[in-house]
N, C-alpha and C positions, 0 to 999 in steps of 0.2 A: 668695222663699226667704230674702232678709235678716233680713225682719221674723221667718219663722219661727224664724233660727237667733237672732237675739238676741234673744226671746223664751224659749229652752231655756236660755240662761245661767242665768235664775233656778234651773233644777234642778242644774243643777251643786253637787258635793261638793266643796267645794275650802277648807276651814277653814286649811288649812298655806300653800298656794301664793299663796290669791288668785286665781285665775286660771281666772274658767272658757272651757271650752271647747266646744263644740255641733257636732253633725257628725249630716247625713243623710244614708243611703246612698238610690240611687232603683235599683229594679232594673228587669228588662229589661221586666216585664210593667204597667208603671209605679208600683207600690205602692211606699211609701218605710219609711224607721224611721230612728228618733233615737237620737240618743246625747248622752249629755254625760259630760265628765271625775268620776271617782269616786278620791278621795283616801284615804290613810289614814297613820296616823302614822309608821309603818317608812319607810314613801314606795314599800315594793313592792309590795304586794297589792293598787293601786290601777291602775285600767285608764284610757285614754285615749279619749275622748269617741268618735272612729275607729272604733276595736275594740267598743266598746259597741255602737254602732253594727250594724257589720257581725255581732256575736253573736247582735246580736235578730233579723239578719233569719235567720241561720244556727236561731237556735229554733224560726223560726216555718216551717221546711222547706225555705229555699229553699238552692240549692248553689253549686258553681263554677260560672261561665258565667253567672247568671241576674243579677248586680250590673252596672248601668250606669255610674253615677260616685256621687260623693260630693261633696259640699258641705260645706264645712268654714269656722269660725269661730271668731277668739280672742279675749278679751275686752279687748285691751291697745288696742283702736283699730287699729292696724298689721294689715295680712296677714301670718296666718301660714301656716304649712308645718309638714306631720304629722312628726309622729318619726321615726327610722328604724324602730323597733318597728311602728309601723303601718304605714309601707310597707312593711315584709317582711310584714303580714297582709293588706297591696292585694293584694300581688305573689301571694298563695294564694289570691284569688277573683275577683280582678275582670281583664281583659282588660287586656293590657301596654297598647293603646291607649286603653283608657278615659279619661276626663275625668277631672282634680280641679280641682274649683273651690274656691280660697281667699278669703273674703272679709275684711274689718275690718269695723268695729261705721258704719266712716263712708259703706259703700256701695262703698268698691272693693273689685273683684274682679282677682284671675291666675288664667288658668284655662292647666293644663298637662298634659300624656297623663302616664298611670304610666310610662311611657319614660323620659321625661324627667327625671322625680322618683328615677329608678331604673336609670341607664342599665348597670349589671353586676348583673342582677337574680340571688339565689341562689335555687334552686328545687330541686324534688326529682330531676332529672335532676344535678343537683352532688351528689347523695348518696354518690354509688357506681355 
């Protein structure tokens, strides 16, 4: 998985930041799909490697319930940790227990449940 995520950094969009980022979701049925960070000059209309991610697989049919974990990678060397914008888009399809696995470009990995990452999760039951 390392090789594959730092491998994806080359497709990252990232002219402003610097900084790409690579992320694969693996769903229940074992199929995976990539993401990398997409930048743009306002710095809003650009999505996070996470979300890219979890969109393609959401394009290509699959739903809530069907995502296993995610694999995630930043390019600074250090492990990093998804935004909070992306965990509020873990927290809408993937299992409060699921895996995230965070790696650096050097081989370490944290691997920790969306609980964890998320432990006052807001959801559509907080709606109303």
């Amino acid at each position: 998985m390392i090789e594959e995520l730092i491998a994806l950094h080359k497709n990252s969009y990232s002219p402003y930041s610097h900084f790409p980022v690579s992320a694969i979701v693996v769903m229940t049925d074992g199929k995976s799909f990539q993401g990398v960070n997409v930048e743009d000059a306002s710095t809003r209309a650009g999505a996070c490697a996470e979300r890219v991610a979890i969109f393609s697989a959401i394009a290509a049919g699959y739903k809530r319930g069907d995502f296993k974990e995610i694999h995630i990678m930043v390019s600074s060397g250090e492990i990093g940790m998804p935004c909070f914008v992306c965990r509020q888009m873990l927290l809408e399809f993937f299992d409060i227990n699921s895996k995230i696995y965070c790696y650096s470009t050097k081989g370490e990995v944290e691997v920790h449940t969306l609980k964890e990452l998320c432990p006052y999760p807001f959801g559509k039951e907080d709606l109303g």
